[in-house]
C-alpha positions in Angstrom: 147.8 152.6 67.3 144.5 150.8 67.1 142.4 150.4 64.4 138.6 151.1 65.5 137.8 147.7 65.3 140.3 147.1 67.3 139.3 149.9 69.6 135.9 148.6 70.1 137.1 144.9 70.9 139.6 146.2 73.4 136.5 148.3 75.2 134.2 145.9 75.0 136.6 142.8 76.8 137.8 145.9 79.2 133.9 145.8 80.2 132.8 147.9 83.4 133.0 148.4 86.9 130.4 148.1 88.7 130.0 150.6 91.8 126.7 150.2 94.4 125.3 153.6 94.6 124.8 152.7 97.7 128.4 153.0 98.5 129.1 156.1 96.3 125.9 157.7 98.3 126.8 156.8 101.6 130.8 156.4 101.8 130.9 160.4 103.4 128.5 159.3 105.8 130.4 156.2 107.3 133.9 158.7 107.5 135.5 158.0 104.2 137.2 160.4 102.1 137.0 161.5 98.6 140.6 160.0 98.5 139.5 156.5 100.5 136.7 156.5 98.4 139.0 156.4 94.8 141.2 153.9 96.0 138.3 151.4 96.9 137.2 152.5 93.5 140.0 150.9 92.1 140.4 148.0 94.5 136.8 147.0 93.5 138.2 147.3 89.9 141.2 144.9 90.8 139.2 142.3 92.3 136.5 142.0 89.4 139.3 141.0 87.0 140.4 138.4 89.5 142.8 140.3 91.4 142.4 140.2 94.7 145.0 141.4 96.1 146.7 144.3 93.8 150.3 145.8 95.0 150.6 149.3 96.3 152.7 149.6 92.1 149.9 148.5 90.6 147.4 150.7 92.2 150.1 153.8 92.1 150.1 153.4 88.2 146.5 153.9 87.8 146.4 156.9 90.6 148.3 160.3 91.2 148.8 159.5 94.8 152.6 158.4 95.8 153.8 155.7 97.0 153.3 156.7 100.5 150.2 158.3 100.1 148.8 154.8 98.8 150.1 153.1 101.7 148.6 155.5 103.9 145.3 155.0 102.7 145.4 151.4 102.6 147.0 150.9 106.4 144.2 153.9 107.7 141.6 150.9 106.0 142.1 148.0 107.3 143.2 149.4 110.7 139.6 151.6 111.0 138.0 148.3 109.9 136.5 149.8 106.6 138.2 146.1 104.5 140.5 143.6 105.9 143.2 141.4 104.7 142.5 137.6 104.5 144.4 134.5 103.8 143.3 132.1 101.4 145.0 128.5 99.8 145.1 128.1 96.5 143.0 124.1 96.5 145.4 123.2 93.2 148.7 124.2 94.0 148.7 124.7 98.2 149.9 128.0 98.0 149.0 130.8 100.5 147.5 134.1 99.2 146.3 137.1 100.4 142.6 139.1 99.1 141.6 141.9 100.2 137.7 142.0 101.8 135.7 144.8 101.2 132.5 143.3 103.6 133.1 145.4 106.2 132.4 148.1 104.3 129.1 146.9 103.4 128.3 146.2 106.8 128.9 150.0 108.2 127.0 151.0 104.8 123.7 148.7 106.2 124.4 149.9 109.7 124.4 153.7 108.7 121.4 152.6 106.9 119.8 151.1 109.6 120.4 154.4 111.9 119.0 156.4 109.6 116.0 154.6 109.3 115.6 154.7 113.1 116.4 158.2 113.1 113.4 158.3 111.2 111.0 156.4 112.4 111.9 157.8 115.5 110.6 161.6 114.1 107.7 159.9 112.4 106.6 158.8 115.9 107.4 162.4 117.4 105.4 164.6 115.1 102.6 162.0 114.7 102.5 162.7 118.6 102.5 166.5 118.5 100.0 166.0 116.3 97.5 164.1 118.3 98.3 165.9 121.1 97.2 169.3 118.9 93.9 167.6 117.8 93.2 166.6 121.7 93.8 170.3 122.9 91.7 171.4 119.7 88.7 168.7 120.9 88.7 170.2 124.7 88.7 173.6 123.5 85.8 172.6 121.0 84.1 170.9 124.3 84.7 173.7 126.8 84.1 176.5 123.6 87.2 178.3 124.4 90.7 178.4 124.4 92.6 176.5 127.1 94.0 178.5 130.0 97.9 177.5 130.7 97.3 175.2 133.3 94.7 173.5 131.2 97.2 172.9 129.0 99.7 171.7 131.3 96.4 169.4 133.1 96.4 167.7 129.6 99.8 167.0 129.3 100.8 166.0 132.2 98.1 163.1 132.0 99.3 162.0 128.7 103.2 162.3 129.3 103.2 161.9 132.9 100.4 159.7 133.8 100.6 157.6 130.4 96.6 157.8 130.0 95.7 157.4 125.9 94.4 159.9 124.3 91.5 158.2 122.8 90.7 157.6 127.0 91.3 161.2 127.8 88.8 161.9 125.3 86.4 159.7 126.0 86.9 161.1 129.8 85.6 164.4 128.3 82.4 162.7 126.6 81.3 161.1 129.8 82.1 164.7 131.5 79.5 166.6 128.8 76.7 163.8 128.9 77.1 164.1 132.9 77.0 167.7 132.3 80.0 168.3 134.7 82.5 169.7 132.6 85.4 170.6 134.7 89.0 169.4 134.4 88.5 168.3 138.5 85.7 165.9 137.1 87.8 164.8 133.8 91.0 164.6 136.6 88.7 162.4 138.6 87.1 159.8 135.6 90.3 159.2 134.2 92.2 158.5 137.8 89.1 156.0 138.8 89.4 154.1 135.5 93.1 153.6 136.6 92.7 152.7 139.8 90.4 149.9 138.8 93.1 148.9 135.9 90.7 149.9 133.0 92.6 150.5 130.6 90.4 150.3 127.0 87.9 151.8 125.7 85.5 148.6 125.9 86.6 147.9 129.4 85.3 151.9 130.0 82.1 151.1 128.1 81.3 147.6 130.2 82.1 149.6 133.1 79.4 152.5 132.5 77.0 150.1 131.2 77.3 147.6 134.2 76.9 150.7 136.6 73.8 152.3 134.5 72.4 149.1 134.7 72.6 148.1 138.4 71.9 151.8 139.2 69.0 151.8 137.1 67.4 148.0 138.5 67.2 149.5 142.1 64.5 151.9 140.4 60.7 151.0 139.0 61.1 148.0 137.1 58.6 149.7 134.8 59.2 153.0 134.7 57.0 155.6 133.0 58.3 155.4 129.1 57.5 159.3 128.7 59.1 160.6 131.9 62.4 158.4 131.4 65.6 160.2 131.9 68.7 158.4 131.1 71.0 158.0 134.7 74.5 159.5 133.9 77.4 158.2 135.7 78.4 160.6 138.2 81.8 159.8 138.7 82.4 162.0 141.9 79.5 160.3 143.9 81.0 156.9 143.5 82.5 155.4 146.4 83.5 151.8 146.4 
């Protein structure tokens, strides 16, 4: 029997093991069981005190699974690629050894990780696209003051999914439709296809654009116009033939 100082010397050189969370959160995920999860337990236990390659005994004494059970375990490991035995020489004495490597292991934990993260990012991007495309369909109904038909809808979508135009385009396709007081998805249809045939494809490309064509349309008029009587030209996409 131990004495209790005794009993607090023995616990405190027995020390701890020390488990990732990472692996006791994830080890379901990558396809272990509760059962390949207690044995690495213990393996991780052996190898801290400097054993690196404990016998199928010495892990049976510390476990209720048999012989055969252990062994089971153990070959299902390394042959799934969860750890793997390795050879290593002993630099004082030339003798061969074998350790077990538990890296592997790691590696599908970061991989797993690395998925999910993807997974996620991947759903980030998807909603924050539904969203946009909500707020678009809620800007053209705010511009047209009523719901979208159907095949409004399906007009929008089909230039943001199908034809690959930007939102922030689209819209600004709408703006130049209510200055030019054509607002019409024909006239919208028509802005946003001439900005792609010429290979505009920003917003300050559009805004050059428009400003270049004001400009020159403007120049063929008075060169002094009446300052009262001035009415601002708006580019009337349909007319334009070049």
């Amino acid at each position: 029997m131990y004495s209790n100082d005794q009993l607090i010397i023995k616990i405190l050189q027995d020390g701890s093991t020390s488990i990732s969370n990472l692996l006791l959160g994830y080890y379901k995920k990558i396809g272990l069981t509760d059962q390949d999860m207690m044995v690495i337990i213990h393996l991780i236990h052996f190898i801290s005190k400097g054993n690196k390659f404990p016998s199928v005994s010495e892990l049976e004494a510390r476990m209720s699974l048999s012989t055969e059970e252990l062994m089971r375990v153990l070959q299902r490991l390394v042959r799934q690629g969860y750890i793997y035995i390795e050879e290593h020489k002993d630099q004082e004495t030339g003798v061969l050894f074998e350790a077990y490597n538990l890296n592997p292991l790691y590696y599908r934990i970061f991989k797993e990780i690395e998925r999910e993260i993807e997974v996620s990012t991947i759903e980030a991007e998807k909603k924050e696209e539904e969203m946009k495309a909500q707020n678009i369909f809620k800007v053209f109904e705010q511009e047209f003051g009523r719901p979208l038909s159907p095949m409004e809808l399906e007009m929008i979508s089909t230039w943001i999914d199908k034809d690959k135009y930007s939102e922030e385009i689209i819209v600004y396709a709408l703006k130049e439709a209510v200055f030019s007081n054509k607002l019409n998805f024909r006239y919208i249809d028509k802005i946003l296809f001439e900005w792609q045939r010429k290979n505009i494809k920003t917003i300050q490309q559009i805004k050059e654009h428009v400003k270049n064509f004001r400009l020159n349309k403007n120049a063929s008029k008075d060169s002094k116009p009446n300052v009262e009587n001035y009415t601002f030209e708006f580019y009337n996409w349909l007319e334009e033939n070049e």
